[in-house]
C-alpha positions, -999 to +999 in steps of 0.1 A: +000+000+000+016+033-011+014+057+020+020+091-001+051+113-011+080+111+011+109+120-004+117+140-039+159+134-048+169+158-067+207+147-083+235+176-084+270+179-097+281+205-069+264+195-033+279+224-011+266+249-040+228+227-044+227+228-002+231+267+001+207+271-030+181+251-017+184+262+020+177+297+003+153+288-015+132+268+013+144+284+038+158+257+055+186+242+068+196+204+062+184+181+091+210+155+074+241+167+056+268+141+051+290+138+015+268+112+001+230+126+006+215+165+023+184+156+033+157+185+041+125+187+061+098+206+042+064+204+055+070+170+068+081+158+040+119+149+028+137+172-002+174+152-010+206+162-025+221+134-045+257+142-051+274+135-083+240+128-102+227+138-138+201+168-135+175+171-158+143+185-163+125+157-180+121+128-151+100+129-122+081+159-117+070+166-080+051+199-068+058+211-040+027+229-022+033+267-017+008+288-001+016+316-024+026+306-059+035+339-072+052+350-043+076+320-043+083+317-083+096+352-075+116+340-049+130+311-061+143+335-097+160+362-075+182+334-062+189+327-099+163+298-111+150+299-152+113+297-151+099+265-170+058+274-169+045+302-153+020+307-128-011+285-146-041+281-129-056+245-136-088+253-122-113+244-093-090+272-078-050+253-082-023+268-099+010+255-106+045+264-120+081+254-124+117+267-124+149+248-136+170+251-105+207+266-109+221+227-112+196+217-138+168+197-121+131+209-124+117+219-093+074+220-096+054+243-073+016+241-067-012+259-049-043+239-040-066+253-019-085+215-024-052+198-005-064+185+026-035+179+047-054+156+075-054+134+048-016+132+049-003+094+063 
C-alpha cells in the first residue's frame, strides 16, 4: 500500500553549491548533511541532494505545495532559477509552475486550496 510522497531526490554535480541554494530557496537548513546525501524537512516531507548525479528536467516531476505561488516563483528567480511554466491556474482554484533550478533539475510548485492535509499518512 503506497502511504504518499515522502521524499523527492533531486541529483547535483556541486552538493555544497545545491545545499546553500536550496536552503535559500526553502528556507531551511539540512536536518541530514553528510557527503553522500542532504536531506531537508519541508512540511513534513523529505527534499534530497544526491551528489554527483545527472540533472534534468524531464524525469520525475514533484510539486511542491506553496501557499503563495507567485510570491515564491519570485523568490526562487531572484536566487537565480530559469522559469519552466508560469503561474497556470488548472482550475477548481489550483495553480502550478516550475523553475529549472541553478544545477539543472526541475523543481514544480503548486497551490491547491483542495489539498487536505489531514489526509496526509
Amino acid at each position: 500500500m503506497f502511504l504518499g510522497l515522502r521524499t523527492a531526490i533531486y541529483p547535483v554535480t556541486d552538493l555544497a553549491a545545491a545545499k546553500l541554494w536550496y536552503a535559500k530557496a526553502f528556507r531551511a537548513e539540512p536536518y541530514f548533511d553528510q557527503p553522500f546525501y542532504v536531506g531537508f524537512s519541508i512540511g513534513g516531507f523529505e527534499l534530497g541532494l544526491l551528489p554527483n548525479g545527472t540533472p534534468g528536467v524531464d524525469g520525475a516531476q514533484p510539486l511542491w505545495g506553496v501557499s503563495n505561488i507567485g510570491e515564491e516563483l519570485q523568490h526562487l528567480l531572484s536566487l537565480g532559477a530559469t522559469e519552466l511554466e508560469p503561474v497556470t491556474d488548472v482550475g477548481e482554484g489550483i495553480k502550478v509552475a516550475a523553475v529549472q533550478d541553478p544545477f539543472g533539475n526541475r523543481l514544480g510548485m503548486i497551490e491547491n486550496p483542495n489539498f487536505k492535509l489531514a489526509a496526509v499518512r
